[in-house]
Every structure is written in C-alpha cells, then in structure tokens.
N, C-alpha and C positions, 0 to 999 in steps of 0.2 A: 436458445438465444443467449450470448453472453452477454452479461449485464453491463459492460460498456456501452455494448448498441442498445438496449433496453431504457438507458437511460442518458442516449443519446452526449456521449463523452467523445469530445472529441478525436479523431484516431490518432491523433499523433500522440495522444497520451493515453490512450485504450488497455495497453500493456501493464502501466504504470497504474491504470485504475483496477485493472481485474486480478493482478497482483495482489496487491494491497488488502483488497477484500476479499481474497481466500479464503480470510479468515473471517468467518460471522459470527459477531457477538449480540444482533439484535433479538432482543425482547420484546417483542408486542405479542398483541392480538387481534385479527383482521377476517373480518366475517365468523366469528364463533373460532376460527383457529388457531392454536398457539404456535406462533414461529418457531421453527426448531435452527438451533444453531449450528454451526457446521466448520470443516477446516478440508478445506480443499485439498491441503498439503500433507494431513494428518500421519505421511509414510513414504515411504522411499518411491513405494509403486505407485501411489497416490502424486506426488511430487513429479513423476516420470511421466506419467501420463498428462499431466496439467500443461507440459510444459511441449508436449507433442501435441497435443491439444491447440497451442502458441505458437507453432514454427519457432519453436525453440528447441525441439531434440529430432534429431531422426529415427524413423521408426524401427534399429536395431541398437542404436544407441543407450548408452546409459549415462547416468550423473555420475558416476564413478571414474568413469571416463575422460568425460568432456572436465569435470574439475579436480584432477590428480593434481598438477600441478599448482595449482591453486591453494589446495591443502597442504601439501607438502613445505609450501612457504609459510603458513597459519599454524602450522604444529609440529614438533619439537619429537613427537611419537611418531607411530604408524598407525593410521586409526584405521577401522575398516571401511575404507574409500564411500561404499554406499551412504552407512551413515554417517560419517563426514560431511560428505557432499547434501545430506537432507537438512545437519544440524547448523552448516551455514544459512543454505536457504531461510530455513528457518529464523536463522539470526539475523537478515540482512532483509526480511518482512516486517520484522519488531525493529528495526532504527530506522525503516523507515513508517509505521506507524507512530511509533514514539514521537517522532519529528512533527512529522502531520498533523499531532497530537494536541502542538501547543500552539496556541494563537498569531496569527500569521504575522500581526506587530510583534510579538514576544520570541520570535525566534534567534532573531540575532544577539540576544542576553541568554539563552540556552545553550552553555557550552558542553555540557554533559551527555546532551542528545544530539548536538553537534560532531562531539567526538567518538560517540557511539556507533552513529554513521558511518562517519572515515573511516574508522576501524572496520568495519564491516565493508565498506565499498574498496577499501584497498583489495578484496579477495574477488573483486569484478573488475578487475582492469578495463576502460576506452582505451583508444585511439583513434583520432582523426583520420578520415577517410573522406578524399577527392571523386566525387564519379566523375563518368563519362560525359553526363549531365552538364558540368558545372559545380553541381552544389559540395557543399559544405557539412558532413557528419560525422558524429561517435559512433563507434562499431565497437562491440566486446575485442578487446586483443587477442591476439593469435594462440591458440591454445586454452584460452579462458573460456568460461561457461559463458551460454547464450543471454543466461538471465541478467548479465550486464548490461541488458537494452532496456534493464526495467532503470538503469541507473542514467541511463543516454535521455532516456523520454524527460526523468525528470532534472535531468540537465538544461533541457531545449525548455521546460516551462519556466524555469530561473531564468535563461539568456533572453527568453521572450517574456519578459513580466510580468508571468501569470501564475505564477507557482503558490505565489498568496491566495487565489481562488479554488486551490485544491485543498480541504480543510478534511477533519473529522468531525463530525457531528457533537454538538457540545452536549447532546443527551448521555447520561451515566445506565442507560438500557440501550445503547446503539452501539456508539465508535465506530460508525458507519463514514469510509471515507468519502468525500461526494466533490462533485468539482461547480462549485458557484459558477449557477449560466447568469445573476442576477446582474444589470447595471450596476449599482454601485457596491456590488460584492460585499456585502456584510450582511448574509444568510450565517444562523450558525446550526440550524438546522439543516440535515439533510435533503427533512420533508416538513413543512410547515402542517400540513394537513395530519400525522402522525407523532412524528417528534415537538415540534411547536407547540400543539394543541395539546400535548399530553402536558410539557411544561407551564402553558399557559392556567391549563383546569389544576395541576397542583397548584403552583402559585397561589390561585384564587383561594383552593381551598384552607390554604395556610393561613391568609389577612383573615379570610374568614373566623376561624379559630381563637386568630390571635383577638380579633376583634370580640368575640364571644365572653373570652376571657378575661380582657379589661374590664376595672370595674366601672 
C-alpha cells in the first residue's frame, strides 16, 4: 500500500506526498524495532521504477528520455542523460523538502528556498490544459518529464489554500512530510503519539534536570 492511502492524503495531492517522502529520514523505535531508513530514489533504476510505479513512465521508457530536453536547457555540457535525469530528480525533492521545511507562516520571508525551488521547477515546465470536461489543469509540458505533476499538485494546494497544511514534521528524528487533516491546522507533529510524545518526555526531562540543578 502506498503511504498516501495508508495515511489517508488526499489524492489530489497523493503524488506530491509519496514524492516527498521517498526519502525516509525517520528514527524511532516501535514494538522493539529500529526503523530503518530508506531513499526510494537512491539510482537511476530505483528512480525509473518509482516513477512506473506512478503512471509517471512507461514501461519501456526511461528518464533519459522523457528529460533530454530538459537537461540540455540546465547544462552547458553533455551529461550522461541517465544521471542527469536522476540528479535533477533528485534536486527538485530537496527544494521541495527544503520548502516544506519551514513554517508555514515563515515561508513568504524564505527567499533562498523560494529560489531554490524556481530554479529547480523551471527544469518541469506546466501548461494549462482545458478537458473535454470543462475543468481547468497543469499538465507537464510537451516533451518534459512526468514528474512535473508533482509540481501541478502542489500548485492546486497554493491556489486552493491548503498548502500551509502540508508541513514537515518539526521532530529533528523525522522530517517526515505529513499533511494536517487537524481543524485548526497547527499540528507540527506528524504523529502526536510518536513524534509529540517523544518531544514532550524530552522536554520534561530537561526542566527536570534543570530543576535538579538549581540550587
């Protein structure tokens, strides 16, 4: 099961969330076992598979492919397309982690993670696309890589006012991006029963300490 539906994310931003957390930096331990950490993306074939995995490649296709032209506009060399195409990816999970990163009131004074982004999202071109439907969406532009739909989603949570509710975990053992289902959206825990609690028992046992220590 992927952990958008596990942890019930909305699907219109499912992409945007199982992206993001490719990459696992959680630290716990839960019934006697240590979490082990992981990178979804950790290689090219790793990367290619993920993204087949997503209706994001087909299944003779390659990233080398689907983003030539994409690289070719980001580099000045000739890199070898594969890893080219992995070390964007790559790049364009860290501005948007980075971003996620910082507090949802603190992001409009983050110019640096702001521009880190841009930079990074210029190599995933949208374009606006009318269905048959009626509606109204971004599609990766013609020729560009699929994974611009991880940029589309988090487009549609900016234009629909909820992009503040998608945070990273303020635990320094997590960095766990999580999307607040809470009313008043100021969880900064992922998991209150895990991350929370682990913050809450340090906490304590710090006043504790300090109290110890007073004379």
């Amino acid at each position: 099961m992927r952990l958008s539906k596990k942890f019930a994310v909305p699907a219109e931003l499912a992409l945007l969330y199982d992206f993001a957390n490719s990459l696992d930096l959680r630290q716990y331990t839960e019934g006697g076992k240590q979490h082990e950490c992981r990178d979804e993306l950790a290689s090219v074939a790793q990367l290619e598979e993920w993204m087949r995995e997503h209706g994001l490649l087909d299944g003779h296709a390659h990233v080398s492919t689907t983003m030539q032209s994409s690289l070719q506009r980001h580099s000045s060399r000739q890199p070898q397309l594969g890893a080219g195409a992995h070390a964007m990816a790559l790049g364009l999970r860290k501005a948007i982690r980075d971003y996620l990163q910082i507090a949802p009131e603190d992001r409009s004074t983050q110019a640096r993670a702001a521009m880190q982004l841009n930079e990074l999202a210029s190599a995933f071109p949208l374009v606006v696309v009318a269905s048959r439907a009626g509606a109204i969406c971004m599609e990766p532009a013609p020729g560009s890589s699929a994974l611009a739909r991880v940029l589309a989603e988090l487009h549609l949570l900016a234009v629909t006012s909820r992009l503040e509710r998608l945070k990273m975990c303020a635990s320094e053992e997590c960095h766990w991006v999580f999307f607040d289902h809470s009313k008043p959206g100021n969880r900064r825990w992922c998991s209150s029963t895990l991350c929370g609690n682990r913050h809450k028992t340090r906490s304590y046992r710090q006043r504790r300490r300090q109290a110890t220590k007073s004379p």
